[in-house]
N, C-alpha and C positions, 0 to 999 in steps of 0.2 A: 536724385532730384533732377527735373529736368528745367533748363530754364530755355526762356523765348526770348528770340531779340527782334525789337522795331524791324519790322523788310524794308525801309529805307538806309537802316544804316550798314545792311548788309549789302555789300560791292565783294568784287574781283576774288581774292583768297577765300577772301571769307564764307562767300556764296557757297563756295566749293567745299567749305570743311564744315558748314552746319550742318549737311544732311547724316553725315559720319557721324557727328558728337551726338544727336538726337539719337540714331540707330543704335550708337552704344551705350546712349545713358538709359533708352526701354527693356533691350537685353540684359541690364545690367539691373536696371529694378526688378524685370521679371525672373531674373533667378536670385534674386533676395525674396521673392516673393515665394518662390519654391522651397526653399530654405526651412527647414522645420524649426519649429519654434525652440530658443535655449531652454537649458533646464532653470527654472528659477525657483527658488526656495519656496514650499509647500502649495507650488503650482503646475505638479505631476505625480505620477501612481507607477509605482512599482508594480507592472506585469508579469504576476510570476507562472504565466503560463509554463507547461514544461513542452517542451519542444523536444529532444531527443530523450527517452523514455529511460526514468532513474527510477528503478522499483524492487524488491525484492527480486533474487535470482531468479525463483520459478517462474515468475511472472517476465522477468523480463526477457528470459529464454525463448516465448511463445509470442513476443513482441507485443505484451500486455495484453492480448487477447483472451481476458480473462471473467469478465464477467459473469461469465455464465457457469464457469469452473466453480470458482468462489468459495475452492476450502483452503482453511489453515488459514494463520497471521496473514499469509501473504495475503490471502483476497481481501483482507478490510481495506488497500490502495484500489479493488478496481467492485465491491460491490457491498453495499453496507449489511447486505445479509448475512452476511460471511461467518459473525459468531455463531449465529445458530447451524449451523453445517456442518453435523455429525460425519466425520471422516471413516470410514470401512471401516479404518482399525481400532476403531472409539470401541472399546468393550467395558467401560466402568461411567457409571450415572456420575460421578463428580469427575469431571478433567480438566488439569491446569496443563499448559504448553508456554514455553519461549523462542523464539527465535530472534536471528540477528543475523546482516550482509553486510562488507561495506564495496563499494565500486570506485574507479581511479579512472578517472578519464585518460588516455592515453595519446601524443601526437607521434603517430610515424611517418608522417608525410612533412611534420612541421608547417601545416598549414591550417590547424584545426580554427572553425568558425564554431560556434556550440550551438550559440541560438540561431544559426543560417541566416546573419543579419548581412552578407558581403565585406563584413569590416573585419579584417584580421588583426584591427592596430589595437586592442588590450592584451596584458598577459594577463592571464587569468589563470596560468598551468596548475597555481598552487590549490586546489580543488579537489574536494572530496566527498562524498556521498555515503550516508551510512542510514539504514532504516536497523531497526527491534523492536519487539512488540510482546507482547502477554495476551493470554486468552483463559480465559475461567471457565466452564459449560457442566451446567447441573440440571439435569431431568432436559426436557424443551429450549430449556433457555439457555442464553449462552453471552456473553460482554467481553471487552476486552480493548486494547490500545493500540495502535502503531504509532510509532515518528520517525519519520524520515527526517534528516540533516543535511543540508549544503555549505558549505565551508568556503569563501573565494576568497582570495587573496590578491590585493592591487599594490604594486610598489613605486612610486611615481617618479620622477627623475630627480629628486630629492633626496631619494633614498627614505621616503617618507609611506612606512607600511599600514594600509586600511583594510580589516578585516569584516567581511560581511558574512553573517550564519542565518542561514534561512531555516525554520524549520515549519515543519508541514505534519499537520495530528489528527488521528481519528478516534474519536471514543464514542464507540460502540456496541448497544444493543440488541439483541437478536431471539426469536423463538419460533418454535415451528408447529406448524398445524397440520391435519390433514395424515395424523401419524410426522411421516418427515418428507411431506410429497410437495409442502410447499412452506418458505421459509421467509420475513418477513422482517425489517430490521432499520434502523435506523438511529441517530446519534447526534454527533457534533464533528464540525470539520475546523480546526484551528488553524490559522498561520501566527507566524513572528519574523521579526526581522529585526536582527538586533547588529548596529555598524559601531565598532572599536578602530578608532581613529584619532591620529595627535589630538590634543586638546578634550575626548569625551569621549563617551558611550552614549548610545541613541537606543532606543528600544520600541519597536510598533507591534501589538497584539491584535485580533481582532476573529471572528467566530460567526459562526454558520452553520443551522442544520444540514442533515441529508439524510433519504428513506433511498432503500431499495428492494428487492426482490428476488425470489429464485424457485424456478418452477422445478421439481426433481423427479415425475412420476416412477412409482414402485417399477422397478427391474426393466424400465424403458431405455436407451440407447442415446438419450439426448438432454438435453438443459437449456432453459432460456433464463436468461437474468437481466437486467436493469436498476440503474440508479439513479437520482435524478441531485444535484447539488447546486446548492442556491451560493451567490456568490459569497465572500468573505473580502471586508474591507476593513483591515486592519490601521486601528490609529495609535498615535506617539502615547504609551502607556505611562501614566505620572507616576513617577515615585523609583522607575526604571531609569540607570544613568546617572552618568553626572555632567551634565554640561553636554554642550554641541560641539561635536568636533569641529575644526578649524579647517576652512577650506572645504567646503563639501557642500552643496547645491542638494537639502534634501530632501524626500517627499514628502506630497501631502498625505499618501496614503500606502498602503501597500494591498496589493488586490489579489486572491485568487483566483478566476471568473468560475461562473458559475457551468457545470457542466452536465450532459446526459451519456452515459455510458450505458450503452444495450448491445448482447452479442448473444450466440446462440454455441451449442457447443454438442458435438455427434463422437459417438463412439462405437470402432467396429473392431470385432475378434471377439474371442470366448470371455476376456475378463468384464463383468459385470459393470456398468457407470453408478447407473442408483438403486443398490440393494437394501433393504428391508432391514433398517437399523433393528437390531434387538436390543430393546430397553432390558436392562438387567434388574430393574424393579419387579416387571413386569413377571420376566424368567424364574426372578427366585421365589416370586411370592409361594407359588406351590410349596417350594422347599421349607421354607419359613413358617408356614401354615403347617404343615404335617408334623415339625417339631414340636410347636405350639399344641397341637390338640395331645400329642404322645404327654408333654408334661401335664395338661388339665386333666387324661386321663388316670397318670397316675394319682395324680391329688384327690381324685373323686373316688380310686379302690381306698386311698389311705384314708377318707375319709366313713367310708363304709365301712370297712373293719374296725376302726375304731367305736363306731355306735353300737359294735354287738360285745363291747368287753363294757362292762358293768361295775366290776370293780376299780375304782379308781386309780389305788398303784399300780394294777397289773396294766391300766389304760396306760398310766403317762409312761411305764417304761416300754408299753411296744411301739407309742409316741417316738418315745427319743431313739429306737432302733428303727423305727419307719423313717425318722427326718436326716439321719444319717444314713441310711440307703438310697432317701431322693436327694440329696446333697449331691451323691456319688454319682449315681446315674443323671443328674443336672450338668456334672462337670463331661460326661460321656457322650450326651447329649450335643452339647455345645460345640465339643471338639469334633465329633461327627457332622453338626450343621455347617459348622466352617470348610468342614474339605467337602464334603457337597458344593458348597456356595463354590468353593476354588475349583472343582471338575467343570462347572460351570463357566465362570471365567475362561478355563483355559480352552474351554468347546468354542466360545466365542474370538478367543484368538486363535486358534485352531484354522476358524472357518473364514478368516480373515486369509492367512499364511498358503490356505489349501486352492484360494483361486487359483485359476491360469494365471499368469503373469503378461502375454501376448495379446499386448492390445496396439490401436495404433486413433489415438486423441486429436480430434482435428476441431478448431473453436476459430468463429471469427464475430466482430465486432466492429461498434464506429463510437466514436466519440465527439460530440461536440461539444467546443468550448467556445464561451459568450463573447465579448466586449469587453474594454474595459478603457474607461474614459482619459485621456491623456497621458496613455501608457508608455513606456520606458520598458525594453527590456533589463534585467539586471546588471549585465553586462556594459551596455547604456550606461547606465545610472554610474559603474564604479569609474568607467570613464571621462563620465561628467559631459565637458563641452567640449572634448579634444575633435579634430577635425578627423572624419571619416574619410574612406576612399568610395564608401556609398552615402551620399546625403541622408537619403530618407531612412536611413539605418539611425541616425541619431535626435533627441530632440524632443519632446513630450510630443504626442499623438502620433510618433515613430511604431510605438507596438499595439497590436491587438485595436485596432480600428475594426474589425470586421468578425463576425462569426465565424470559426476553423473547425474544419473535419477533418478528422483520422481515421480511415477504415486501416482494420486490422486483422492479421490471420496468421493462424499457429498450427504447427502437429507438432505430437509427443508420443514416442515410442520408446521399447526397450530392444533394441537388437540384439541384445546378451540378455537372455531372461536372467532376472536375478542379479544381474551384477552390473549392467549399464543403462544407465535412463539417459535419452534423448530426449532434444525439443530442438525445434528449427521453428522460422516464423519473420514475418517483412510487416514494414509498415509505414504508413504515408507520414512525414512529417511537415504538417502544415507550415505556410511560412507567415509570422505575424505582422511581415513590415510591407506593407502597402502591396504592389504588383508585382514584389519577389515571385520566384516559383521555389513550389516544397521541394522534401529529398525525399527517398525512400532508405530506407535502414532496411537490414538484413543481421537478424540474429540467430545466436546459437548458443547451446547449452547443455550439459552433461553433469551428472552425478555417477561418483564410479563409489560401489557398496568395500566397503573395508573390515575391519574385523567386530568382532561381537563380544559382548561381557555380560555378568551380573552382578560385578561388583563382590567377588565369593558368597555370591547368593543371597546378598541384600535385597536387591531388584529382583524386575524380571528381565530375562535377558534383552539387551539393548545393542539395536547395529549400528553402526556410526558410518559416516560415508564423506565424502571431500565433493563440490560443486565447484563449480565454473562456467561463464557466461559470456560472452561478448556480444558487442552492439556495433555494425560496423554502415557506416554512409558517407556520403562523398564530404570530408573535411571534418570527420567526427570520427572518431572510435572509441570505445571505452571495453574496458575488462573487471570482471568480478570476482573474487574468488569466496568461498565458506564453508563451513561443514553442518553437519546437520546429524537427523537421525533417519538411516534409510528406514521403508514403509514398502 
């Protein structure tokens, strides 16, 4: 506050030390006036923007440049098309899949920032990252789920532990038109936010469509895809919890923003990008059909012979020796139409295993993400009101004041046909707090092929292989490890 005093009663000293006090009391107002506003209780939004890129391996190896790729669990995080996206090695009309990563942020420098806020003063090291997911795909169609998990951990000078688990959901629908030259999809996008801290449990839910797309023309060398997601404002969900923890400033909301993900994606060398799914409906019908007429025909001789026997007993017993030679020949039949069906099957994995392997996958993309109103990054929030070493790092309308772009670019190669998959790939990470500047990341990633089974011949044979990923930018690293099934 600044006060004024009468000019007459100011003389000698005084003269001389008004102009001082005035100059420090406006400097002093104008940097409270700079001062972001505190957090107070359900009068801020958890911006859960993601700033440095937490996604399945393969995705995150190409530095999520991924929309345009958009198969397998992994792509339902970057293109809602992604169930219906018959993968080369799809050779059966019904396919179920699982997968599952988890990631560890890592500090080697000890100065890790995560959401590039300038404020290094939370611990937050106890953090962890894990996505799984399922997928179902039958004829055209195809559904299925991802969730990613964040786990943070704040211990305060109390010794008083507050755990925050973010989770982040997509269920997902998908089918394809046009044969499989364009695919078409769309669902629901979930958050939660759920804080275990003295005194309660808190829990906030909240939901949001999203449609996307994926151009794949027959035996063409390229992909365009896009998605578009409408925000998710997630609120305190009743009947979740017990009580409000103690001590905790918390929000009104918690926010996804809403985002457009569009990238395009080229492939050069002998292995093929978009080949010409063989529907195995389609394939067998032939086979199916020729069996079919071989048993109506014999029912139509046994039929015929039976009309020229007259006598009755002499009919029903060439009857009951006809209906036990097509019994015989039904079971002959059968087992013959099965290993047909199975030469078939294996011609389509055959034709899969028989491409070149030498290819060299180059995808880029941009991602905008929206606003979001009186934002907090999370990091923010577990901190609460502690004093930063950058102001505008803390304090509601601290995050995501403004729309953020991330262009992004990837290659994937096999430099060991057969046996070693590459992906390299950078990308911009925007900065959410006012006139910060981004970073750029630089990723990396490798699947090495391991041994093979069938289980003594249960299955059919299955290769298994070990991944690994890093994510590296100036005050951030993180590392992934998983296994999978090589393809």
């Amino acid at each position: 506050m600044v006060r004024f005093f009468p000019w007459p009663s100011i003389t000698g000293a005084r003269g001389a030390i008004l102009p001082l006090a005035l100059a420090g009391s406006l400097v002093a107002a104008e940097a409270r006036a700079d001062d972001p506003p505190r957090l107070r209780q359900g009068h801020f939004s958890i911006d859960l923007f993601q700033g440095p890129l937490l996604a399945p391996i393969s995705v995150t190896g190409i530095a999520g440049a991924y929309a345009a790729y958009a198969e397998g669990i992994s792509g339902f995080v970057a293109n809602a098309a992604s169930p219906g996206v018959r993968e080369p090695f799809s050779v059966s009309n019904f396919e179920i899949d699982g997968s599952g990563s988890i990631s560890i942020p890592i500090s080697l420098f000890e100065n890790n920032d995560f959401d590039n806020s300038g404020s290094l003063d939370y611990d937050y090291s106890n953090f962890l990252y894990g996505t799984f997911g399922g997928i179902i795909q039958y004829g055209p169609f195809g559904a299925g789920i991802n969730a990613e998990l964040q786990r943070y951990s704040l211990t305060s000078a109390k010794a008083q532990t507050t755990n925050v688990t973010i989770g982040k959901y997509h269920l997902l629908g998908a089918f394809r038109v046009f044969g499989d030259q364009l695919v078409i999809g769309g669902g629901a996008r979930f958050a939660t936010l759920g804080i275990d801290a003295p005194g309660g449990t808190f829990t906030m839910i909240g939901a949001a469509p999203e449609l996307g797309f994926l151009i794949r023309p027959d035996w063409q060398s390229f992909r365009i895809g896009a998605t578009a997601r409408l925000p998710v404002q997630g609120a305190p969900a009743p009947g979740f919890g017990n009580g409000l923890p103690v001590g905790l400033e918390l929000p009104g909301h918690v926010v996804l923003p809403w985002e457009i993900e569009a990238g395009v994606a080229v492939q050069i060398g002998p292995r093929p990008l978009n080949p010409v799914w063989i529907d195995p409906v389609q394939q067998e019908t032939e086979v199916k059909a020729s069996f079919r007429e071989r048993i109506e025909e014999r029912a139509r001789r046994r039929h015929d012979e039976l009309a020229t026997i007259h006598d009755p007993v002499a009919r029903g017993l060439r009857e009951r020796d006809l209906l036990v030679a097509g019994a015989l020949s039904l079971l002959r039949d059968h087992r013959e139409e099965q290993q047909a069906l199975n030469s078939l099957k294996k011609e389509r994995r055959a034709r899969y295993w028989n491409w070149p392997r030498e290819h060299l996958l180059v995808t880029a993309e941009l991602l905008v993400t929206g606003a979001v109103d009186q934002g907090v990054s999370i990091q923010t929030f577990l901190g609460q009101n502690e004093v930063h070493h950058d102001p505008s790092s803390g304090g509601a309308g601290s995050s995501g004041a403004t729309v953020s772009f991330s262009p992004r670019f990837g290659v994937e190669t096999e430099p060991v046909p057969d046996l070693v998959h590459t992906r390299f790939g950078t990308y911009y990470e925007p900065s959410r707090f006012g006139d910060r500047v981004g970073r750029q990341h630089f990723t990396f990633g490798a699947d090495l092929k391991l041994f093979h089974t069938t289980y003594w011949g249960l299955v059919p044979e299955v290769i298994y292989k070990i991944q690994a990923t890093a994510d590296m930018a100036p005050r951030y690293q993180s590392v992934s490890l998983g296994a999978g099934v090589w393809h």
